[in-house]
C-alpha positions, 0 to 999 in steps of 0.5 A, a space after each residue: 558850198 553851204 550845207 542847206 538843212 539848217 535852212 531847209 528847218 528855218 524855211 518851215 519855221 517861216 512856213 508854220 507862222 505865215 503873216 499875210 500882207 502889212 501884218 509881217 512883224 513877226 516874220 521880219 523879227 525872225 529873220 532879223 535874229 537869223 540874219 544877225 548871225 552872219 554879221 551885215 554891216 548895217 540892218 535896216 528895218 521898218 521900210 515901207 512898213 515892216 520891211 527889213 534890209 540887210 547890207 553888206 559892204 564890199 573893201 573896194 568901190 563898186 556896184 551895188 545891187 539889191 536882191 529881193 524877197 517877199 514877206 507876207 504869206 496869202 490868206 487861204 486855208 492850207 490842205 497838208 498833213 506836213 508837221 510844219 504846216 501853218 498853225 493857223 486855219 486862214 493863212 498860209 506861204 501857199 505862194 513860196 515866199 518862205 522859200 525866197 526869203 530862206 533864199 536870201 538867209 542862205 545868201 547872208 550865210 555866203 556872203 558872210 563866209 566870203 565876204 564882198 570884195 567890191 560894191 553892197 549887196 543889199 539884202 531887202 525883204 518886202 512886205 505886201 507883195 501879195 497886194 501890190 503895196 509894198 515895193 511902192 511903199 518901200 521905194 518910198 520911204 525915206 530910209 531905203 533912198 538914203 540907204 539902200 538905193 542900189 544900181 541894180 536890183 534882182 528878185 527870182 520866184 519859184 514856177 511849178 510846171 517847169 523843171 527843177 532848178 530850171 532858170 525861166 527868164 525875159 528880155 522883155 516884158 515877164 508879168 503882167 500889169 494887174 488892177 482890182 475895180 469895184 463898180 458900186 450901183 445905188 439905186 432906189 428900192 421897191 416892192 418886188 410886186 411893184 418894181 416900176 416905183 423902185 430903180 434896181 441896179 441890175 440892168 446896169 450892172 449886167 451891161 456893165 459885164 457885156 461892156 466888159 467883155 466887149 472892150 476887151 475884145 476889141 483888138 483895135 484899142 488894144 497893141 497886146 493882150 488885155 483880160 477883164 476877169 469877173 471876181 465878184 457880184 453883190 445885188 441886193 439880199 434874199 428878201 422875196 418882197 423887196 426890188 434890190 437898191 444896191 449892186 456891185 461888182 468886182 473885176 480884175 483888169 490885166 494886160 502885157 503893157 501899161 499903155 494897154 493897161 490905161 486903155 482899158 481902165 478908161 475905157 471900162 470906167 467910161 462904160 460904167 459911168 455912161 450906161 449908170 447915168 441911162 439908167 438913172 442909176 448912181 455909180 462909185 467906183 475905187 481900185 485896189 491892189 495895182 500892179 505894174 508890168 514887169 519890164 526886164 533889163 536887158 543888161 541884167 537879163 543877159 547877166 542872169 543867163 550868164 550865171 545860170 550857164 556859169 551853173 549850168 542849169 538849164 534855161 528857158 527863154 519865154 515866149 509870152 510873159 505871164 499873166 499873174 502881176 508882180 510888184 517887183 514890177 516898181 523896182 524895176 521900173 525905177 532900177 536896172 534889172 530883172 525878175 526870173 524864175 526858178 523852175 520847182 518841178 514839172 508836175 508841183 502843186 500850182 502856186 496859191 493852191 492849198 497843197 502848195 509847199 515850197 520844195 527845198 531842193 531849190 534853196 541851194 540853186 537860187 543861192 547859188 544864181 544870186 552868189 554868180 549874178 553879183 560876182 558877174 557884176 563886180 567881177 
């Protein structure tokens, strides 16, 4: 059993100095000298920008499979009086990245203790989870193919709102696809008292949301949950004698299933296009942060119970999958495998709230679920 306070003083070392998203050096530098310490057979570094793996061979042939953790921290503001908080005033581990990742530490620490006796474990930290970049980049790049391209791949995330130490899990869908479209609306300016000489984008843009909100509730079209969630709205500035030429609007585009999730960004992108060109408005639009849906193995589902029961921790088996997104998403839709989650506390602050902090009691049990998911594979 490893003792945990060692690890329990590197996670709020990674939690004083978050990085957000493609800006994670720093972090995998610190967990590139931590890790060294427990004698990886090979270290990999700059996968898909500044991810960073580690590899530990087995004596024998067998499986091997990839645990994954998430580098990059959000850009929110953290509210805390703890001594480890971030130092900085506009980012923060508000989602318990810092967490997973000292989770992966405590896994090398293992596994270096005892050694793997069949197969690789593959220890990959992931940058840009937070913008849906990473997984796609890291399965990308070259090296990660040649050196790392595992038979099956894990990743667990921390759930406030669920027991501690409880293993939430799905044998089927267990996050959402998700997509960020912005609408941009060019119109043509006037004087405020004159606006028949001008083309202000705002009738567009307000049909724009009532066609989002129609398509979304149109069950026809649909097999399965759909949302379309309203972000953010630009039109024009605080000029009282000028008509605005310019609107935009941001939405977030969700749904269980990625043929849903087709569906509904031709349909809202049709939408747009047609009621722009009746208002004589013209319209450019561009997605951002694309998140698949995360689709669980059933084999690697079944592999995670059976650990859990060997811990005897509680398990709960999802009803509906959840509607935040995942990248993870990418693995395991290329890789046999799942995402699960580890339960951090009934009444714990939300996920992306800014009194977030990982709770630490959890370390020791995500190790743990790990250590007895590769041990059930190569047993």
């Amino acid at each position: 059993m490893i003792n945990t306070g060692h690890l329990i003083k590197f996670r709020r070392e990674l939690h004083s100095y978050p990085e957000i998203a493609g800006r994670e050096k720093s972090t995998a530098e610190r967990l590139g000298r931590f890790i060294s310490n427990y004698n990886p057979d090979r270290i990999i570094s700059r996968i898909g920008g500044y991810g960073i793996a580690f590899i530990f061979k087995g004596e024998e042939p067998g499986k091997k499979i990839l645990f994954r953790a998430d580098l990059d921290a959000l850009p929110i503001k953290e509210i805390s009086n703890m001594e480890y908080s971030s130092v900085y005033s506009d980012r923060a581990h508000l989602c318990g990245h810092d967490g997973h990742m000292t989770i992966l530490a405590g896994l090398a620490e293992a596994l270096n203790i005892n050694r793997p006796l069949k197969g690789e474990i593959i220890l990959l930290f992931q940058p840009s989870e937070e913008t849906g970049e990473g997984a796609a980049r890291v399965l990308a790049d070259k090296k990660f193919r040649e050196s790392a391209n595992p038979d099956y791949v894990f990743a667990l995330h921390n759930l406030p709102g669920y027991p501690e130490k409880s293993i939430i899990i799905n044998n089927n869908i267990f996050s959402s696809a998700s997509v960020g479209l912005t609408v941009q609306l060019h119109g043509k300016s006037s004087h405020a008292a004159e606006p028949a000489k001008g083309n202000s984008p705002v009738k567009a843009l307000s049909q724009i949301i009532d066609a989002l909100y129609s398509i979304q509730d149109n069950k026809e079209i649909f097999t399965d949950f759909v949302l379309g969630t309203v972000i953010h709205i630009n039109l024009g500035e605080k000029r009282f004698g000028t008509l605005p030429e310019y609107g935009e609007i941001s939405m977030t585009l969700r749904a269980y299933r990625d043929d849903d999730m087709e569906v509904l960004r031709n349909e809202i992108v049709r939408a747009a296009v047609n009621i722009c060109e009746k208002e004589k408005i013209k319209c450019e639009y561009e997605w951002k942060e694309e998140f698949l849906s995360l689709e669980n193995d059933s084999f690697a589902v079944d592999i995670v119970k059976n650990a859990a029961y060997n811990l005897d921790l509680e398990t709960i088996e999802m009803t509906v999958p959840f509607k935040w997104s995942e990248d993870f998403s990418h693995f395991t839709k290329n890789y046999r495998g799942a995402m699960f989650g580890l339960g951090a506390g009934n009444d714990h602050p939300a996920l992306h709230n800014p009194d977030y902090d990982f709770p630490d009691e959890i370390i020791a049990t995500g190790i743990n679920m790990f250590l007895n998911i590769y041990r059930l594979i190569n047993q």
